[in-house]
C-alpha positions as protocol buffer text, in pm:
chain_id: "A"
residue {
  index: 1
  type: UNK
  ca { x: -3224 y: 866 z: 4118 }
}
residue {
  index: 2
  type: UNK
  ca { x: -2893 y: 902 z: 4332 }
}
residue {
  index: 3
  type: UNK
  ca { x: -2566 y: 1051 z: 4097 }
}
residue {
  index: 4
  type: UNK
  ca { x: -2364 y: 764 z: 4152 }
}
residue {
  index: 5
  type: UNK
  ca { x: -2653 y: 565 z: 3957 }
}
residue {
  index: 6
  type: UNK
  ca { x: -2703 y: 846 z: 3668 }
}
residue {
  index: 7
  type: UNK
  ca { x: -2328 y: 788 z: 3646 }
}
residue {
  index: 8
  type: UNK
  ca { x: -2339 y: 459 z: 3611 }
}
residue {
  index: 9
  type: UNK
  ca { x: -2563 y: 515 z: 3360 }
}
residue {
  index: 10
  type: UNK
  ca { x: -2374 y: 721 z: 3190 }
}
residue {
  index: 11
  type: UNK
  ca { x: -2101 y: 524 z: 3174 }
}
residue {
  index: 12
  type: UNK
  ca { x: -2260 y: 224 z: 3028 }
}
residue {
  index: 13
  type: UNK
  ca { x: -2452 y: 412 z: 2799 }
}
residue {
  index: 14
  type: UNK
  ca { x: -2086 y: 573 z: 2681 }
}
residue {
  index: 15
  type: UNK
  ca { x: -1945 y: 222 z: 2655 }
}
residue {
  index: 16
  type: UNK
  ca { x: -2215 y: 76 z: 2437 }
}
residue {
  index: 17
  type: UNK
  ca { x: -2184 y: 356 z: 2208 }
}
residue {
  index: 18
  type: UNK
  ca { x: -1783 y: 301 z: 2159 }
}
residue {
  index: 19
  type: UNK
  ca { x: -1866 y: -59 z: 2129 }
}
residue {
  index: 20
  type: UNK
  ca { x: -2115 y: 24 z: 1834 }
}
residue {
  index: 21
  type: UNK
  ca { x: -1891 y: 272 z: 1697 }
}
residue {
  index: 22
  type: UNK
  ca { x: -1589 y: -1 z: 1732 }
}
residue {
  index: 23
  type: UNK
  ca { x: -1850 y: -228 z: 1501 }
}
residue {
  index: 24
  type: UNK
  ca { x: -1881 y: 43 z: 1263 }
}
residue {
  index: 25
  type: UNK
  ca { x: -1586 y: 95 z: 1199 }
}
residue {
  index: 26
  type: UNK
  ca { x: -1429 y: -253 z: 1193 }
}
residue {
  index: 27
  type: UNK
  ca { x: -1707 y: -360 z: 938 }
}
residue {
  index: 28
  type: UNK
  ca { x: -1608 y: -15 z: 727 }
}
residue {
  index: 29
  type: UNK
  ca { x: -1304 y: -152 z: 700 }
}
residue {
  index: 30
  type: UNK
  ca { x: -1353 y: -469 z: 621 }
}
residue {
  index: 31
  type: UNK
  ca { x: -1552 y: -358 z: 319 }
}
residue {
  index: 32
  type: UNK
  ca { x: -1321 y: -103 z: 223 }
}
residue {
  index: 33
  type: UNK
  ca { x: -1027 y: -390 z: 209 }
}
residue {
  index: 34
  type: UNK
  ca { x: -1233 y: -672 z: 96 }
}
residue {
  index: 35
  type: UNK
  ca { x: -1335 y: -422 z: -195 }
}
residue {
  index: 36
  type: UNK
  ca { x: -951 y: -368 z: -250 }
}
residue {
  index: 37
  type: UNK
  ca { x: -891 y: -744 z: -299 }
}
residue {
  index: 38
  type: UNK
  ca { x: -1166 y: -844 z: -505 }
}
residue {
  index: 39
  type: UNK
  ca { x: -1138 y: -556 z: -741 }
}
residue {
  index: 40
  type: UNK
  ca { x: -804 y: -560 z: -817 }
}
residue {
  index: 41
  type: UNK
  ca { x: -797 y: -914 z: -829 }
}
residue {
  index: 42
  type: UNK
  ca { x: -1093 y: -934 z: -1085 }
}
residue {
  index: 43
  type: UNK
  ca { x: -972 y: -562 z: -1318 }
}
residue {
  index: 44
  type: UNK
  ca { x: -588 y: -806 z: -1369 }
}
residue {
  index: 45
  type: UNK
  ca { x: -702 y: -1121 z: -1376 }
}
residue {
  index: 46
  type: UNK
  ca { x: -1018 y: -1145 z: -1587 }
}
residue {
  index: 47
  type: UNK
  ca { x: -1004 y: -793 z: -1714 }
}
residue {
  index: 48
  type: UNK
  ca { x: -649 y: -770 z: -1783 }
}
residue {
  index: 49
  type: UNK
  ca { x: -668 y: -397 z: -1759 }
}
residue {
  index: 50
  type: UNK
  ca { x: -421 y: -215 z: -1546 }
}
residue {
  index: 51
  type: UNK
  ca { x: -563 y: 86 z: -1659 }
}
residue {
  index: 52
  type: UNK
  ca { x: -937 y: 78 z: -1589 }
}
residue {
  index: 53
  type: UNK
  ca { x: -783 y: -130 z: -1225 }
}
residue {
  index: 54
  type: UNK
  ca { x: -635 y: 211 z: -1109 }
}
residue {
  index: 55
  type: UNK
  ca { x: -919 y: 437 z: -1246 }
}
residue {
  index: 56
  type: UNK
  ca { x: -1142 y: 264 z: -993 }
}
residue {
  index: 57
  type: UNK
  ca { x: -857 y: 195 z: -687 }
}
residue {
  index: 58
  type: UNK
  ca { x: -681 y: 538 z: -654 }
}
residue {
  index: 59
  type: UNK
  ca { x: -1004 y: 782 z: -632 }
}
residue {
  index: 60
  type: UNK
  ca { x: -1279 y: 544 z: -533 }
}
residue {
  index: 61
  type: UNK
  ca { x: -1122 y: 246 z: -281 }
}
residue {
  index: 62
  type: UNK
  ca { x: -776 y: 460 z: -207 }
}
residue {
  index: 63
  type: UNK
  ca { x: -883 y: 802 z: -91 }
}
residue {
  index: 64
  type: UNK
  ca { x: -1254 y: 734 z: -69 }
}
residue {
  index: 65
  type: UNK
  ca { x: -1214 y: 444 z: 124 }
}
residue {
  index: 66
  type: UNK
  ca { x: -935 y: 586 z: 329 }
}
residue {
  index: 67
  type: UNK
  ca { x: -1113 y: 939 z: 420 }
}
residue {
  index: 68
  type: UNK
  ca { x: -1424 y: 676 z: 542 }
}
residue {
  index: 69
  type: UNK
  ca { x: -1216 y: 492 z: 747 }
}
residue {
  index: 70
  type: UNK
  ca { x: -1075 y: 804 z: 919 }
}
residue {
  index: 71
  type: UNK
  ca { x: -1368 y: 942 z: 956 }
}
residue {
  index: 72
  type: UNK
  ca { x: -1540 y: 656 z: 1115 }
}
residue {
  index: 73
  type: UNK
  ca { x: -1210 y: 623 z: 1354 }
}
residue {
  index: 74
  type: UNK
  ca { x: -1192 y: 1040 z: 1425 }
}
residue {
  index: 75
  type: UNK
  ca { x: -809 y: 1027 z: 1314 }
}
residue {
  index: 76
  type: UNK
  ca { x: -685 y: 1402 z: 1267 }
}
residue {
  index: 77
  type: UNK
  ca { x: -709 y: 1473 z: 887 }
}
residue {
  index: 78
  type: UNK
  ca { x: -420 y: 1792 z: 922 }
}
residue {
  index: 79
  type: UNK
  ca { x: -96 y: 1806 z: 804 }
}
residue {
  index: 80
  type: UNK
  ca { x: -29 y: 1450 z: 618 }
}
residue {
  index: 81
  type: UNK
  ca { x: 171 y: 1567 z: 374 }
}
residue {
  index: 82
  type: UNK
  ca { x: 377 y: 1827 z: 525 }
}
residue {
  index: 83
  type: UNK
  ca { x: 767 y: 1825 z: 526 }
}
residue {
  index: 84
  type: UNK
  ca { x: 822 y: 1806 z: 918 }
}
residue {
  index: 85
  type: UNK
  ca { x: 1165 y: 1816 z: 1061 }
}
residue {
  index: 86
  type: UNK
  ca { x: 1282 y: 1495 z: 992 }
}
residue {
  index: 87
  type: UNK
  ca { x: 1421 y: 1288 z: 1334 }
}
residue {
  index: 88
  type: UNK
  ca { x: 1739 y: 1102 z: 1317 }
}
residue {
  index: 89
  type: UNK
  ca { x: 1594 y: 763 z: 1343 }
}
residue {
  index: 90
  type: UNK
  ca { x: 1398 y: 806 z: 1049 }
}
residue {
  index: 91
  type: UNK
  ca { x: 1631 y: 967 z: 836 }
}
residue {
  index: 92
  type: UNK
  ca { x: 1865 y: 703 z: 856 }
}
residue {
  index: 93
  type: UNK
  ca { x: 1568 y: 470 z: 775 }
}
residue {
  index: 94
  type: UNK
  ca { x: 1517 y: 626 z: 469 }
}
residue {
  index: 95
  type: UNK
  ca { x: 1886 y: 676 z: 346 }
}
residue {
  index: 96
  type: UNK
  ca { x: 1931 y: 286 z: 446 }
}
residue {
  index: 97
  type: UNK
  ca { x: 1650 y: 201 z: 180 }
}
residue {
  index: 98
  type: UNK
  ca { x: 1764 y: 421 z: -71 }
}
residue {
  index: 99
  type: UNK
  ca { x: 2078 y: 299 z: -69 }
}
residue {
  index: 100
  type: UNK
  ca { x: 1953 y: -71 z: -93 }
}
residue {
  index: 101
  type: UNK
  ca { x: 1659 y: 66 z: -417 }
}
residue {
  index: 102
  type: UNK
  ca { x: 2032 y: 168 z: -545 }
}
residue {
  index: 103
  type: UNK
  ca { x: 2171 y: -207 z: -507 }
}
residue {
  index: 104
  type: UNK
  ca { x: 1937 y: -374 z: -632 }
}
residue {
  index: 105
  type: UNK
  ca { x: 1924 y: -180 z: -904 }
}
residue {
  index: 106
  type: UNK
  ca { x: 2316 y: -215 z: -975 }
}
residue {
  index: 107
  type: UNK
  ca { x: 2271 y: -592 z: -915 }
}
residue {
  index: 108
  type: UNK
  ca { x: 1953 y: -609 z: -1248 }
}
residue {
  index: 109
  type: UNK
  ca { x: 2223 y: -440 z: -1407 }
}
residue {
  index: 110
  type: UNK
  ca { x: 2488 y: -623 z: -1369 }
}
residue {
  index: 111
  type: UNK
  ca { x: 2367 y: -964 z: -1315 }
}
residue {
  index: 112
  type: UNK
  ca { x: 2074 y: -950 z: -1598 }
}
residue {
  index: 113
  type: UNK
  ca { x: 1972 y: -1204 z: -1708 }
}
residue {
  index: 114
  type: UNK
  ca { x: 1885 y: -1386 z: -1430 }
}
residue {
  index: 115
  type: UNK
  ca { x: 1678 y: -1268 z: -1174 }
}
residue {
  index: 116
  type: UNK
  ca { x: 1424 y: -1276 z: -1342 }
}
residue {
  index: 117
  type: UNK
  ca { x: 1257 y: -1482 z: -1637 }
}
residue {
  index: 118
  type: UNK
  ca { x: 1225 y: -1216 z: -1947 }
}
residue {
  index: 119
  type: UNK
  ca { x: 967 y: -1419 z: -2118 }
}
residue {
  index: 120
  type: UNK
  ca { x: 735 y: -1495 z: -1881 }
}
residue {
  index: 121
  type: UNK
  ca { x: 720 y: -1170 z: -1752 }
}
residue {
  index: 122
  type: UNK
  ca { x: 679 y: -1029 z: -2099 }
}
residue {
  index: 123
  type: UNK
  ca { x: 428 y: -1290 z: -2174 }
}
residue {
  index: 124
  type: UNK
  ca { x: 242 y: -1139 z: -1851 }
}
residue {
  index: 125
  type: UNK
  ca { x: 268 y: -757 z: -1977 }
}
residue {
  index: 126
  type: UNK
  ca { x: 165 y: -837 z: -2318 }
}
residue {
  index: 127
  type: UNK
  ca { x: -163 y: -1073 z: -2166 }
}
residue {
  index: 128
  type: UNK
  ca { x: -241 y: -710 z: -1955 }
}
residue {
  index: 129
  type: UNK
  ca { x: -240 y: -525 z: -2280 }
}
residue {
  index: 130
  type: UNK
  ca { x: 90 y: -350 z: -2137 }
}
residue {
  index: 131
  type: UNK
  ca { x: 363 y: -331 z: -2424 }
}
residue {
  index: 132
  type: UNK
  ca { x: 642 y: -100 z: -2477 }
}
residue {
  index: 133
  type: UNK
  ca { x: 425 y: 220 z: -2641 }
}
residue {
  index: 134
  type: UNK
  ca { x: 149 y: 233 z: -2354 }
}
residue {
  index: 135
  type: UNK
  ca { x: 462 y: 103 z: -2042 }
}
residue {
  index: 136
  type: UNK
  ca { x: 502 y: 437 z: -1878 }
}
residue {
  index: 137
  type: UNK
  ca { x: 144 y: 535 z: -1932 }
}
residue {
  index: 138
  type: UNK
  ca { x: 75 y: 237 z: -1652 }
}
residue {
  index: 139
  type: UNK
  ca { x: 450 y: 345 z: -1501 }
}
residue {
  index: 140
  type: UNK
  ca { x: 330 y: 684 z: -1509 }
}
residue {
  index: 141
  type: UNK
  ca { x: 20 y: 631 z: -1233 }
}
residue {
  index: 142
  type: UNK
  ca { x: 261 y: 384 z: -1052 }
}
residue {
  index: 143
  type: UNK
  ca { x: 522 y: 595 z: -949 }
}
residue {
  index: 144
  type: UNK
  ca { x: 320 y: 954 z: -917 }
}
residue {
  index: 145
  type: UNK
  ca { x: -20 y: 851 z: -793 }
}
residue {
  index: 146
  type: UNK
  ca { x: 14 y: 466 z: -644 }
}
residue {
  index: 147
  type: UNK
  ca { x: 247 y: 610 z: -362 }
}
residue {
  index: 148
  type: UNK
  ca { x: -14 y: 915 z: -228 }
}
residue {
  index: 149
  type: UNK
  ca { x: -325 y: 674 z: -297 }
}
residue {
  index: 150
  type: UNK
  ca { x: -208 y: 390 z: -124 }
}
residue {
  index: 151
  type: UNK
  ca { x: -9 y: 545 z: 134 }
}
residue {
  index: 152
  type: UNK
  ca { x: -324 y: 749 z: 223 }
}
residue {
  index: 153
  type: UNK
  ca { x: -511 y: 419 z: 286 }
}
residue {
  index: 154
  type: UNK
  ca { x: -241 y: 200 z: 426 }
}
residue {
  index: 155
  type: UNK
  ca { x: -56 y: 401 z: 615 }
}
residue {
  index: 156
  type: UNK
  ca { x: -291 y: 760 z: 754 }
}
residue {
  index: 157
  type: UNK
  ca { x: -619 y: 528 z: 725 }
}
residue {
  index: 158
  type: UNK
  ca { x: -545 y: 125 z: 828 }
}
residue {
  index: 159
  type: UNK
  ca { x: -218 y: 163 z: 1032 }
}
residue {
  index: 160
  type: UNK
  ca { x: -401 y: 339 z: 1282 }
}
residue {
  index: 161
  type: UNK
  ca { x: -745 y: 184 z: 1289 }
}
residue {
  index: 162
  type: UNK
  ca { x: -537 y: -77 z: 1398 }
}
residue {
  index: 163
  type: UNK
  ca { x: -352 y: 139 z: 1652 }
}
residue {
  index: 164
  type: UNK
  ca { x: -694 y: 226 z: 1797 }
}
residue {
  index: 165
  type: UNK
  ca { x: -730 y: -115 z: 1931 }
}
residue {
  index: 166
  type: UNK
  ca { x: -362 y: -356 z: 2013 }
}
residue {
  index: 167
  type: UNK
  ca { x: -66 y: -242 z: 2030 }
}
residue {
  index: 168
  type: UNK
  ca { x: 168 y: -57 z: 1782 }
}
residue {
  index: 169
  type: UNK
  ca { x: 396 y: -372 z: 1660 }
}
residue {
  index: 170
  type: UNK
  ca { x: 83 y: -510 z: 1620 }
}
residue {
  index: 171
  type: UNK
  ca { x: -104 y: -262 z: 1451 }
}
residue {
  index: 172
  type: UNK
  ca { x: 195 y: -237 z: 1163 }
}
residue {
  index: 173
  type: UNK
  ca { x: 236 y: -643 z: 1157 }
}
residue {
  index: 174
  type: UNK
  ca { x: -171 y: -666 z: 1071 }
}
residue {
  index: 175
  type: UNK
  ca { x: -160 y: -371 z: 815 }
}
residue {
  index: 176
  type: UNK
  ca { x: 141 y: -440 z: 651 }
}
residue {
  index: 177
  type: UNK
  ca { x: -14 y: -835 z: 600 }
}
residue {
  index: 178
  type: UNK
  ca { x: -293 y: -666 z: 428 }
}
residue {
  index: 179
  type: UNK
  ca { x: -117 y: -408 z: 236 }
}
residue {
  index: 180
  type: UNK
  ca { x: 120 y: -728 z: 95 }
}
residue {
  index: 181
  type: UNK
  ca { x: -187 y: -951 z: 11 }
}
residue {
  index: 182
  type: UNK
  ca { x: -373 y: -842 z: -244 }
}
residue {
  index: 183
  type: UNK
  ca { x: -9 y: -755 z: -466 }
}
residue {
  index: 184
  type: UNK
  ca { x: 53 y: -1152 z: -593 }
}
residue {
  index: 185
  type: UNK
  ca { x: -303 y: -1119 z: -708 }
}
residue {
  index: 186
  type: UNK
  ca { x: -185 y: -806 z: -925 }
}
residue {
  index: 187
  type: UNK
  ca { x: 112 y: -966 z: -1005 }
}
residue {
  index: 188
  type: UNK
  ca { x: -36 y: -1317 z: -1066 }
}
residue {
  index: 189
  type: UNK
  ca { x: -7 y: -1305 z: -1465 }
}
residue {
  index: 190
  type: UNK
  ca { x: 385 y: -1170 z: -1485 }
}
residue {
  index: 191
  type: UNK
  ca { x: 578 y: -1376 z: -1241 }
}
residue {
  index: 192
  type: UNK
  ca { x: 591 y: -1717 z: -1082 }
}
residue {
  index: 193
  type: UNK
  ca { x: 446 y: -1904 z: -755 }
}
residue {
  index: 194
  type: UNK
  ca { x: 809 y: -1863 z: -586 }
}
residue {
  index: 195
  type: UNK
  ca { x: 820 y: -1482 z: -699 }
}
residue {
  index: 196
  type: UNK
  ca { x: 459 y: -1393 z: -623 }
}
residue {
  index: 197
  type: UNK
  ca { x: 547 y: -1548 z: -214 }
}
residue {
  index: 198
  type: UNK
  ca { x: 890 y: -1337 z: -238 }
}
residue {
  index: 199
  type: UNK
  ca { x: 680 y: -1018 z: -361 }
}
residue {
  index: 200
  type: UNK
  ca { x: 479 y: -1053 z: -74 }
}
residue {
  index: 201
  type: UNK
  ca { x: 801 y: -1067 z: 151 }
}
residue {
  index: 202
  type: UNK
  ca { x: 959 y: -799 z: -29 }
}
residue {
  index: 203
  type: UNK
  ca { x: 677 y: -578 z: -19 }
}
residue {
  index: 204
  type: UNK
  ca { x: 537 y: -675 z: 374 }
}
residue {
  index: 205
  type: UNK
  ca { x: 915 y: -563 z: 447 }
}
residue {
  index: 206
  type: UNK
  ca { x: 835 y: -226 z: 242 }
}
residue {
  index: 207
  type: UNK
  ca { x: 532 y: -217 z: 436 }
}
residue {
  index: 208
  type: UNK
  ca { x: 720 y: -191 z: 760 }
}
residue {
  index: 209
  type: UNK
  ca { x: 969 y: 63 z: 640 }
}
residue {
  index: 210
  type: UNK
  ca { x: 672 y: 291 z: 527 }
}
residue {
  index: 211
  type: UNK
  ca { x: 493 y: 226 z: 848 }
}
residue {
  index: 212
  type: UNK
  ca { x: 780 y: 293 z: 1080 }
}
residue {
  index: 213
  type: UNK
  ca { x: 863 y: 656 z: 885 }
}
residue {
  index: 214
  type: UNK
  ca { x: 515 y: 742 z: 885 }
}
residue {
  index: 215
  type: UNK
  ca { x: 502 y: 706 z: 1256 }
}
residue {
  index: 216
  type: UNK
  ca { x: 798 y: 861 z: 1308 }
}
residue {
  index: 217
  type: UNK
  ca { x: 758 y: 1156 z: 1082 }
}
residue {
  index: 218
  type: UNK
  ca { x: 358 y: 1192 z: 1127 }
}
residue {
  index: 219
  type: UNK
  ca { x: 349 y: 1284 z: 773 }
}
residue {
  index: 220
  type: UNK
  ca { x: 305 y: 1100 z: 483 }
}
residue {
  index: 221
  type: UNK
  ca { x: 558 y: 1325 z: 271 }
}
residue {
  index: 222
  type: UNK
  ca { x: 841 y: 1073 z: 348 }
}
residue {
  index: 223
  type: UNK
  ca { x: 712 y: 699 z: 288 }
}
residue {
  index: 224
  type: UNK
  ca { x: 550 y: 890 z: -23 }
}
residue {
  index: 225
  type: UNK
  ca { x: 913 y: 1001 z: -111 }
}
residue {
  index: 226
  type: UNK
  ca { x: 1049 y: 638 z: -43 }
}
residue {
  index: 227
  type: UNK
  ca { x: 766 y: 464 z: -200 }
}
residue {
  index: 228
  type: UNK
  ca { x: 793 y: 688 z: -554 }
}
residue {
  index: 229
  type: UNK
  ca { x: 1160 y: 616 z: -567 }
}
residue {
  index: 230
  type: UNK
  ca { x: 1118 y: 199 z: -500 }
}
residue {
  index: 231
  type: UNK
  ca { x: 839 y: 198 z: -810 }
}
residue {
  index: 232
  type: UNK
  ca { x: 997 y: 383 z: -1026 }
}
residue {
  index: 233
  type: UNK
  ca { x: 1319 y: 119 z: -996 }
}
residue {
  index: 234
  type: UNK
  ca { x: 1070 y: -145 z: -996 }
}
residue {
  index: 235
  type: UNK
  ca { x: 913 y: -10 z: -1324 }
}
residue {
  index: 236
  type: UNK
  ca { x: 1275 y: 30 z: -1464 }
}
residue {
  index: 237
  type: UNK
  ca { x: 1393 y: -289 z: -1375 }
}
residue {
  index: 238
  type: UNK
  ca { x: 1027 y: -417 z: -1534 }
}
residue {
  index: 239
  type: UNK
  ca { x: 1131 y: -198 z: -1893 }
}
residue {
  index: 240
  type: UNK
  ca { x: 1418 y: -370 z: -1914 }
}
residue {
  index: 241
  type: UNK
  ca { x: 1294 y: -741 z: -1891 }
}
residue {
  index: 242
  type: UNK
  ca { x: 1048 y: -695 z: -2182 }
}
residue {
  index: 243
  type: UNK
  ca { x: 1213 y: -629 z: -2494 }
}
residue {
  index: 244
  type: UNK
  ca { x: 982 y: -888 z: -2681 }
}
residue {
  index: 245
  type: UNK
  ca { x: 692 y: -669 z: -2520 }
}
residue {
  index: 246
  type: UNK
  ca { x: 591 y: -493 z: -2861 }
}
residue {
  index: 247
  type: UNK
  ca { x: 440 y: -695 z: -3102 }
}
């Protein structure tokens, strides 16, 4: 057999195995994300249990699901959490949302009540077992561990799956549509129709931001940074729109 044929060969035998490997991984992710949705969405809506939600999401879909996905794509595992030198771009990024986290909490402040309505959403704590003496046991996960599980999947794991196959706008648009989707199903209970499509603006938008510094930075330290401080002022802002929340 002449070596142009063996390379031929070769090459078609290489291109059948990326193509299998392409369908391995795209169906890995689609279970890993389909799992997301359909967990979280049955733990708060017919559980009702914030709790035993995160127990399952953070370890198991989060960081399991996220190493899988990087494995399956052969995305470099080192340094995701280290505190590169930070580039210009980026640091203004992150001082520009900081600064707006600081705004909006001034405006809950100032312009309470308002915003929001304080008996529906404490209706929707109390019908998730959350009231004021268990709050920051919930808030607790949400600002320490929600930012390094989910920006492990979101951001080191789907981001660049994505960026494996189209084009980097593209890859952040599609990841950041997924990230925001399954959150009105979280938030279902607490807020309504018009807030649940203006949490998944809000929080596509975040999305972005986190996607942009992460790609920037190549480290996870800062959208981890950004995303603590923007739930903890969420969880705040949530404190102090349920004072009916004890029984």
């Amino acid at each position: 057999m002449k070596s142009r044929e063996l390379a031929t060969i070769h090459a078609e035998l290489c291109c059948a195995i990326i193509g299998m490997m392409n369908r391995k991984s795209t169906a890995i992710l689609a279970v890993v994300i389909a799992a997301v949705y359909i967990w979280l969405g049955y733990a708060m809506i017919v559980l009702r249990n914030p709790l035993i939600a995160m127990f399952v999401y953070y370890p198991i879909l989060c960081f399991g699901g996220g190493y899988i996905i990087r494995k399956s794509t052969n995305i470099e595992t080192s340094k995701l959490f280290t505190f590169e030198k930070i580039q210009k771009p980026a640091l203004v990024t992150f001082l520009l949302c900081v600064f707006a986290t600081a705004v909006l909490w001034l405006c809950t402040l100032f312009f309470r009540p308002g915003m929001i309505d304080p008996s529906q959403l404490s209706s929707g704590l109390s019908s998730i077992g959350m009231t004021k003496q268990n709050y920051w046991i919930v808030g607790g996960f949400l600002v320490l561990v929600n930012p390094f599980a989910e920006e492990f999947l979101w951001r080191s794991a789907v981001l660049p799956f994505f960026m494996s196959g189209t084009k980097r706008n593209a890859a952040i648009i599609y990841s950041c549509i997924l990230f925001a989707g399954y959150h009105p199903l979280v938030l279902s209970v607490m807020m309504s129709p018009l807030w649940l499509a203006m949490s998944f603006l809000l929080i596509f938008v975040g999305g972005i931001i986190f996607s942009n510094l992460y790609l920037r930075t190549r480290s996870l330290a800062y959208p981890i940074a950004l995303h603590m401080l923007i739930n903890l002022n969420f969880r705040l802002i949530g404190y102090l729109y349920t004072p009916s929340s004890t029984p």
